[in-house]
Residue, then its C-alpha position, 0 to 999 in steps of 0.5 A: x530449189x523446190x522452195x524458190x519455185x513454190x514461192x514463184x508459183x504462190x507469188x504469180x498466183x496473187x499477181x493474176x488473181x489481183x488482176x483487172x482486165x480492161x475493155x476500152x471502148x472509146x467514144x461511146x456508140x449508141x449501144x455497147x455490149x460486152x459478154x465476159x468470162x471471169x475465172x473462179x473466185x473475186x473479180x474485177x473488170x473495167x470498161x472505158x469510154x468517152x462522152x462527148x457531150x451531156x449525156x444519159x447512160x441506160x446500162x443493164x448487168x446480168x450474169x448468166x447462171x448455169x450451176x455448178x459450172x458458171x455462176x456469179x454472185x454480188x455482181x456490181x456495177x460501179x460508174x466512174x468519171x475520170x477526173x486524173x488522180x483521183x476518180x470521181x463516183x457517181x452511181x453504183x447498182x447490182x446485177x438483181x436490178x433490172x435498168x439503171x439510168x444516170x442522166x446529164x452526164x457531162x462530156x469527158x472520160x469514163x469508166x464502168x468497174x464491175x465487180x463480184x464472185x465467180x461462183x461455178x467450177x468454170x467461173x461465171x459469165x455476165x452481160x453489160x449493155x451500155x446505152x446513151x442518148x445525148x440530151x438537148x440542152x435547155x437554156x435557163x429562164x434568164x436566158x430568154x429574160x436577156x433576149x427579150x431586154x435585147x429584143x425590146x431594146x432594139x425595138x425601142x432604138x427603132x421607134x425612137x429612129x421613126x419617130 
């Protein structure tokens, strides 16, 4: 009986430290802020969001250090584009830097993964600050070649019906 309950305690151990919580913030706001508390030890926690049109992400990650009690080490932020089965990558940056900016993201599904090592007796806490601003999309110097034929054809068919 002891054994069967050991191996219950050890195995719901390992489901719960391999854990990933999920925040789904849905359609991206102007600005997102989340303020987490992780357990001791690796962890793992995911945010999801929407774009719904090309995009600039600005995005900041701290942890709030206050040793022995709350503490975190090699802190990451990775960016994912969903892409369904497979995920897509596109940046990755470490609690020590300040900023980071992605820019021309496409619309469609995303997620942040923070990762890292909850160091204090308590665990740690850190800050994610998510920022977006949608970028104007400029057209391409064929574009404006392709107005300007039209325009001069047009202009053409008028002299020509003046004439």
């Amino acid at each position: 009986m002891k054994k069967s309950l050991l191996a219950v305690a050890v195995t719901g151990l390992f489901a719960v430290s391999g854990a990933q919580a999920a925040t789904d913030w849905g359609v991206h706001d102007t600005l997102e802020v989340a303020i987490p508390t992780v357990a001791s030890g690796l962890f793992s926690e995911i945010f999801e969001f929407s774009l719904t049109s090309v995009s600039s992400l600005s995005t900041s990650a701290s942890s709030i250090e206050f040793s022995p009690f709350l503490g975190i080490t090699d802190g990451i932020v990775y960016l994912y584009k969903e892409m369904g089965a497979s995920d897509t990558f596109v940046s990755a940056y470490g609690f020590s830097e300040t900023f980071f900016t992605a820019n021309s993201l496409a619309a469609g599904d995303y997620y942040y993964k923070v990762t890292g090592m909850a160091t204090g007796s308590g665990g740690g806490v850190f800050s994610l600050v998510s920022t977006t601003a949608p970028i104007a999309v400029v057209p391409e110097a064929d574009t404006y070649l392709m107005m300007l034929a039209g325009l001069g054809m047009i202009g053409l068919m008028a002299k020509r019906r003046m004439s």
